[in-house]
N, C-alpha and C positions, 0 to 999 in steps of 0.2 A: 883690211877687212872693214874697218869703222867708216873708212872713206864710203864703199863700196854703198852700204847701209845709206848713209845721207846722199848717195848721189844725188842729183835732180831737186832737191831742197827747192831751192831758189827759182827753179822751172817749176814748181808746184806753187809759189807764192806769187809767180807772175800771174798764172791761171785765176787764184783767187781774186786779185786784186782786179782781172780783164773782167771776168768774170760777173764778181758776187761784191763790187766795190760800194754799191748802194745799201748792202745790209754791212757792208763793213765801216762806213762812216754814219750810218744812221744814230748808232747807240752812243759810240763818243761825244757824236756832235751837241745832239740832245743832252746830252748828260753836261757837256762842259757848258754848255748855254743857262743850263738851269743853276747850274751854280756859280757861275758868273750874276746871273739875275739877282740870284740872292744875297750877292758881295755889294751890288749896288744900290739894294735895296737898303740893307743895311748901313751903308753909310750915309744914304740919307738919313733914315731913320733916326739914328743917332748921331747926331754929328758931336755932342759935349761928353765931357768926363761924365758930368752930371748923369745924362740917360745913358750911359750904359754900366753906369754904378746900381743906376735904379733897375736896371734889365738883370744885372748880377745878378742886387736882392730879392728879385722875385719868380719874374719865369724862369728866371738861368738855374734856379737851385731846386724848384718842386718837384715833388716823386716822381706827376705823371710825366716832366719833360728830361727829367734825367731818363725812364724807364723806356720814355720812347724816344730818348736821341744820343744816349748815352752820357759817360760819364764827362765832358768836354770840359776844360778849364782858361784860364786866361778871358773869363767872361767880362773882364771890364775894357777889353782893347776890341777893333773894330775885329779882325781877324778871329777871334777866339769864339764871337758873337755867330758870326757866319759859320763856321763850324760848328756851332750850334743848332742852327736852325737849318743848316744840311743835312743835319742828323738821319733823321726817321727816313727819309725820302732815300739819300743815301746808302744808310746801311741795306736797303733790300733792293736799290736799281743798280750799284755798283756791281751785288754779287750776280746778281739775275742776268746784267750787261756780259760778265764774263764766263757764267754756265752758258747763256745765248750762244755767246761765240765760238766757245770751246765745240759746244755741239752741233752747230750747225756748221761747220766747217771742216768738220770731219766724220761725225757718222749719217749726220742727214747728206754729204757727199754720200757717203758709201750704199746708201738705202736708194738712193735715185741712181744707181750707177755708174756714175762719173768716174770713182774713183777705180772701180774695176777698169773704166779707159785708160784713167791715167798711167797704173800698173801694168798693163800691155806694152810701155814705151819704157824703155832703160833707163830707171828709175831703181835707188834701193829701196828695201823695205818701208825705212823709216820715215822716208821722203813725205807720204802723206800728211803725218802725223807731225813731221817738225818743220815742213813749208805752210800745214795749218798753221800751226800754233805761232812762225813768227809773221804770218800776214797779221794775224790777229792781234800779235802786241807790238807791230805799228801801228794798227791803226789805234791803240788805247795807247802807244807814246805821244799821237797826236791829240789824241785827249790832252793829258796832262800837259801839252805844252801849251794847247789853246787855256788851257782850264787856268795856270800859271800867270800868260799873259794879261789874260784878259779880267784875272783878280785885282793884278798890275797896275791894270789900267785905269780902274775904279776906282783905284785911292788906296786898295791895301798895300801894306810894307811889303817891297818886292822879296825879301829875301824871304820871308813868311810865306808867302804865297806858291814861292819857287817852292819850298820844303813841304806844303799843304800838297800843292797838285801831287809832285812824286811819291808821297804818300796814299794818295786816292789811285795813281795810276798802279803802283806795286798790289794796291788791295783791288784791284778789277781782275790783274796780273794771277791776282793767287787766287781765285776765284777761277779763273781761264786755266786756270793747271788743274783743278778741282775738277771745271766741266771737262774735261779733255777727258781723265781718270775715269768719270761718266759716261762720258761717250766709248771708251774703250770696251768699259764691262759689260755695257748692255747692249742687247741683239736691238735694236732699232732707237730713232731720236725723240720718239716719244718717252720711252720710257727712259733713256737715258737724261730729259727735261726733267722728265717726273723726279729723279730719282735726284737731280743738283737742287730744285726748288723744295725739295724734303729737306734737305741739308742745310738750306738758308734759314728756313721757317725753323729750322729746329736749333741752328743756331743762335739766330733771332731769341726766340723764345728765351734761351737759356741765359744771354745777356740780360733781356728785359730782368728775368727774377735774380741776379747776384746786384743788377747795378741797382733795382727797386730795392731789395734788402739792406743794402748799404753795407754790402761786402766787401773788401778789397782784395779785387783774385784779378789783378792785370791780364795774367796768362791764361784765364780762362776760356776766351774764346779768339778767333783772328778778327772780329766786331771791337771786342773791349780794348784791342792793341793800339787802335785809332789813336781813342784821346790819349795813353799815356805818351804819346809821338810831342804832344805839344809843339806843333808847329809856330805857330804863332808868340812861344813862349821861352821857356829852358828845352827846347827840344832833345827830346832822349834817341838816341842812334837805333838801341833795339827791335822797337816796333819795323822800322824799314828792312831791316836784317831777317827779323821774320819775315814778313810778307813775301819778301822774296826767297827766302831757302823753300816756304809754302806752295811757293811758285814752281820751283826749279823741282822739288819731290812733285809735286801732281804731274809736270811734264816725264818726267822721270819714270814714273809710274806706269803712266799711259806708251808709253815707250816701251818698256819691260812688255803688258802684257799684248801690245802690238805685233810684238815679235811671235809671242807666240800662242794666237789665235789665226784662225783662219777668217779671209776675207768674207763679210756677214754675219761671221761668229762672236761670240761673247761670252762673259763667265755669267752673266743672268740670264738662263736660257729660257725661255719663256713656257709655261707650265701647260703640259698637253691637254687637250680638253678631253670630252664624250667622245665613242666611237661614231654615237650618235648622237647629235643634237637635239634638244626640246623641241617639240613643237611652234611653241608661240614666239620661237628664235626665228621663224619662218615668215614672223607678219611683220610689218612697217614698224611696230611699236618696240618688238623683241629687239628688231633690227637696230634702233636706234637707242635702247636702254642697253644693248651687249656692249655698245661702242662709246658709251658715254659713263658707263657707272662707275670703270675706274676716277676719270678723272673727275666725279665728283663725291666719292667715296674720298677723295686726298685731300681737296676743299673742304667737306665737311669735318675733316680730322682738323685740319691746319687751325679752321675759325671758328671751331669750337675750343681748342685748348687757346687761340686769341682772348677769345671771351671770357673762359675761366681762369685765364691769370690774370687779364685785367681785372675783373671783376674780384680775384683775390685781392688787390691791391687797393681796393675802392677808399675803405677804411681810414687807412696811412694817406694816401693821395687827396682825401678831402679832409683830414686831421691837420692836414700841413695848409690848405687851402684856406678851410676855415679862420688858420691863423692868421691868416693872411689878409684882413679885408679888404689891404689895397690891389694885393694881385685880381681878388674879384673884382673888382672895379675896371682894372684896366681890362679883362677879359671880357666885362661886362655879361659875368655871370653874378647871380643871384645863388645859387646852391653850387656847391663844389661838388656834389656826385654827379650831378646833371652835368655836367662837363665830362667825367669821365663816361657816361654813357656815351652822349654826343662822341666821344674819342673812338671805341671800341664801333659804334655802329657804323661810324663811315668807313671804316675799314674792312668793318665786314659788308658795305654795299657796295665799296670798291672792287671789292676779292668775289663778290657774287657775281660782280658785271662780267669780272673776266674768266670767270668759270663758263658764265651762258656766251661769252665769245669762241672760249675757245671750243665748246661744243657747236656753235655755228660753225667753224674754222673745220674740222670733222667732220662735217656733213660737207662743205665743200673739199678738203682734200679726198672723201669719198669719191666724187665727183672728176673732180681730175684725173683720179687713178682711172675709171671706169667701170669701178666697182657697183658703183650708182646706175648706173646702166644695164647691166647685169640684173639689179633686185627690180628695175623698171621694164624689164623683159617679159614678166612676168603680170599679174594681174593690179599690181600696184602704180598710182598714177602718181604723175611729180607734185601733183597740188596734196596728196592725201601723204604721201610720206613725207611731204615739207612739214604741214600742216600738224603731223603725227610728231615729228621731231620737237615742235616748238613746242608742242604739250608737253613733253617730256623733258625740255630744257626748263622749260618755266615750273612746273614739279620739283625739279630739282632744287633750282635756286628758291622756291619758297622754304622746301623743307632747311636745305642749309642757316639760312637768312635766320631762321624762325627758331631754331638748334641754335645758333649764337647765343642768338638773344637770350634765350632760356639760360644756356649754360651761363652769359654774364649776371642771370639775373639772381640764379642759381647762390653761385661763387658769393657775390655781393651779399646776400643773404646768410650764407653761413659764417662771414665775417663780421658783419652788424647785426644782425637779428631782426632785420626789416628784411619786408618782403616789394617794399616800394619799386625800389631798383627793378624790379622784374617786369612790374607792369608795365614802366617808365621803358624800359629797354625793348620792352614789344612796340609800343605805340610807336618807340622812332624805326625799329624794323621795318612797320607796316607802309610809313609815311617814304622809307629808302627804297620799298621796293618798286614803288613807281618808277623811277629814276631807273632800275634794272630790268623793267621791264623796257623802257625806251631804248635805253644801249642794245638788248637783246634786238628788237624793230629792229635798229639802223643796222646790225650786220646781216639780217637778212633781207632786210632791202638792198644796201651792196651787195648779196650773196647773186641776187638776181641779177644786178647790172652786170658785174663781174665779180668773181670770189677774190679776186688781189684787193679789192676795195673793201675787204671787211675793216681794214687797217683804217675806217673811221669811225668805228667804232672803239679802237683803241684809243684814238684822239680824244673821245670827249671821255674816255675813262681817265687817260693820262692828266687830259685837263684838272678833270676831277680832283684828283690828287695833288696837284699844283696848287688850286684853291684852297685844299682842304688844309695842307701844312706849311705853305707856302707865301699865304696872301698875304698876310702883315709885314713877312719879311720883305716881300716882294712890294707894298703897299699899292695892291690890288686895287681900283676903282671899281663901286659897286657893280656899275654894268659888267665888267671882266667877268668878275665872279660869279653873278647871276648866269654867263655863259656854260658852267657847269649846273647842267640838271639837278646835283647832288644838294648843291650852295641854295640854288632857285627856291627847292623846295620848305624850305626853314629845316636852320638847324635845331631838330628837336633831341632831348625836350628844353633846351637851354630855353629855345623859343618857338613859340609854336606853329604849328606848319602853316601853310600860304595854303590857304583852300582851293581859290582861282588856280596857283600856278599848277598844283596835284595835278587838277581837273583837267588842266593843259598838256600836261607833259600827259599823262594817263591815254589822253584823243590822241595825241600826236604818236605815242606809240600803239593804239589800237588801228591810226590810220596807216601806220607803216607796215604794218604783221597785216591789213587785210589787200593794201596794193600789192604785197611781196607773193602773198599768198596766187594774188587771181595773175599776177606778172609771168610767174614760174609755168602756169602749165601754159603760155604759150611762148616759151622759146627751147629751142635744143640745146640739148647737154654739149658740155665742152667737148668731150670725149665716153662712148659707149652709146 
């Protein structure tokens, strides 16, 4: 009977990998590259006892970089240093890497109906669900072996390196049982995205406040299990043990309720609407705030409670800084709150770029379905409900953007009794949103070439984020870094914004939002 069940396994993982093989090495590759970069980084950086006694004593041990990278130890060896400043990036692209996979490999198969094909041929049930999941953790075994070697390479202790990767590869692992378990319950891949990157952020969150408290709760979250793994160090067996039992229950799970749901079905059925629809659901504008409001109704939840915990912490995080004059020196800060804003803002202009991406990304899978076709059947032209969409994207992300800020400035306030922080936290919003309005341009200018080409707008978000935690490990050359819009702009308020480059980035994305605009109404839809 059990044979029966997995038939065709290994015929379902040839399919992916013939298939869907560029999204299946995309996210490891990426991933094991950047952390390789930052192993080499690193050992430049520090080549003596001396500096990375001094990295111990100051970045390695303050609030805001335990809060945002966790609790990491063996800070005076080159290894433990690199796992430090993998941290932040890490903990959110690891898990994100294997909600991606988990779901996109099995219910966005199932929503485009591939997989109703595949089940037509002598195949058992389970087949779908366990020739996804082990396409997917080859290709995150060949993460960790690239991720291993290529630490290897660089000069860290190989046997540290070997026990680091398998550790990041088990936690992409349990993350990919998780998305699977996602993808099972929910009737479509959107919502089943929605519902693993609620799970991360809320994880996230929950480390940020036990490791910023100065808690000792190991087992608090599958985040916090990381450092006590101590690769590089007294390495504890535990942590790996978890990850994978995390692993093997999400797969297990997702198996369980595979069995017994029907093909399209799910246990989050989705909530029936009006018999009759509203009115203004009928115009360009309803059309595109019905299809965008979840997903930034989730954004605004996410980076506003960003905001308000950071902004809890402001206190403690610039008490310890303060102390600190040399850490201010080498960060080449002047106030230690102004740093933790600059922290919280670019996160939240990172997180708005890719809210106004992935509402571009919506209005092109619109498009592909035919759907788009359909509302332009009617009295509605492609330049006026483009045109209608970007208002309503760019609405969006100001109000989110602008919500952060408040909330950080809020928090920070009711923890010091200054209201400084708030102002300080608007003016760098204002100064980010430039840069979010650019990313928004560049996917509808792809949107018009072609809609696969938004994915360069992920680029300079990506980059973004590279810069932003990345660049000293990495020791970034100022042109690199100015290649992120985010960086270009000045990082305020630590320091104060580049007037010229605003003014620049600002043209560049009103000249990209008005070529895209006059582009669109003269070419034909993909399909409709």
């Amino acid at each position: 009977m059990r044979a029966d069940l997995t038939r065709g396994s290994l015929a379902v993982v040839r399919v992916h990998w013939r298939t869907a093989w560029p999204s299946l090495l995309a996210w490891p590759l990426g991933l094991a590259l950047m952390i390789i970069a930052t192993g080499r980084g690193i050992v430049a950086l520090y080549p003596t006892l001396a500096d990375r006694v001094q990295y111990a004593g100051t970045a390695g041990f303050s609030p805001g970089a335990v809060a945002l990278n966790g609790r990491w130890g063996d800070l005076e060896t080159l290894g433990g240093i690199t796992t430090n400043e993998v941290g932040f990036l890490g903990l959110l692209l690891l898990p994100i890497a294997g909600i991606h996979l988990g779901v996109a490999r099995t219910r966005r198969e199932e929503d485009s109906g591939r997989t109703e094909l595949l089940t037509a041929g002598v195949i058992g049930r389970l087949a779908p669900v366990l020739g996804a999941a082990l396409a997917a953790a080859l290709a995150v075994a060949g993460f960790g072996l690239l991720t291993g070697v290529g630490l290897w390479a660089v000069g860290l202790p190989g046997a540290g390196s070997a026990r680091y990767a398998g550790l990041e590869a088990l936690f992409v692992l349990a993350w990919l049982g998780l998305g699977l378990t996602c993808a099972e319950v929910s009737r479509d891949a959107r919502t089943a995205q929605g519902l693993g990157y609620a799970l991360v952020l809320a994880v996230y969150l929950t480390r940020t406040a036990v490791d910023a408290a100065g808690w000792r709760l190991p087992w608090s979250t599958p985040m916090a299990w990381l450092p006590e793994a101590a690769p590089y160090g007294q390495s504890a067996w535990w942590p790996y043990a978890a990850l994978g039992s995390l692993a093997l229950t999400g797969l297990l799970v997702a198996s369980v309720v595979h069995l017994r749901r029907d093909l399209g079905g799910g246990l989050l059925a989705p909530r029936p609407g009006p018999r009759r629809g509203a009115a203004r659901l009928g115009t360009p504008h309803g059309y595109a705030v019905r299809l965008t409001r979840g997903m930034a109704a989730a954004w605004l939840v996410g980076l506003v409670a960003w905001g308000a915990a950071l902004g809890a912490l402001t206190e403690e995080m610039a008490g310890f800084a303060d102390g600190n004059p040399q850490l201010l020196a080498i960060l080449g800060v002047d106030r230690a709150e102004d740093l933790v804003i600059a922290m919280a803002s670019i996160v939240a202009g990172l997180g708005v770029s890719a809210m106004a991406l992935q509402g571009v990304g919506r209005l092109a899978a619109e498009e592909v379905s035919g759907r788009l076709g359909l509302v332009l059947a009617g009295r509605a032209t492609p330049r006026r409900v483009s045109m209608v969409w970007t208002g309503v994207l760019i609405g969006q992300a100001a109000v989110v953007i602008l919500c952060q800020a408040v909330a950080f400035g809020v928090a920070a306030a009711a923890v010091t009794g200054e209201w400084g922080s708030l102002t300080s936290s608007l003016g760098a919003a204002l100064v980010l949103a430039v840069p979010v309005l650019l990313v928004l341009s560049i996917g509808l200018a792809a949107l018009v070439v072609r809609p696969r080409l938004i994915v360069a707008g992920w680029l300079v978000v990506g980059w973004g984020a590279v810069v932003a935690f990345l660049a000293q490990a990495l020791d970034l050359p100022s042109w690199a870094r100015d290649l992120s819009p985010f960086a270009a702009v000045g990082q305020v308020p630590v320091e104060d914004a580049r007037g010229w480059v605003v003014a620049g980035v600002a043209a560049a994305a009103a000249g990209c939002m008005a070529g895209a605009s006059i582009m669109i109404g003269r070419r034909d839809l993909i399909h409709g």
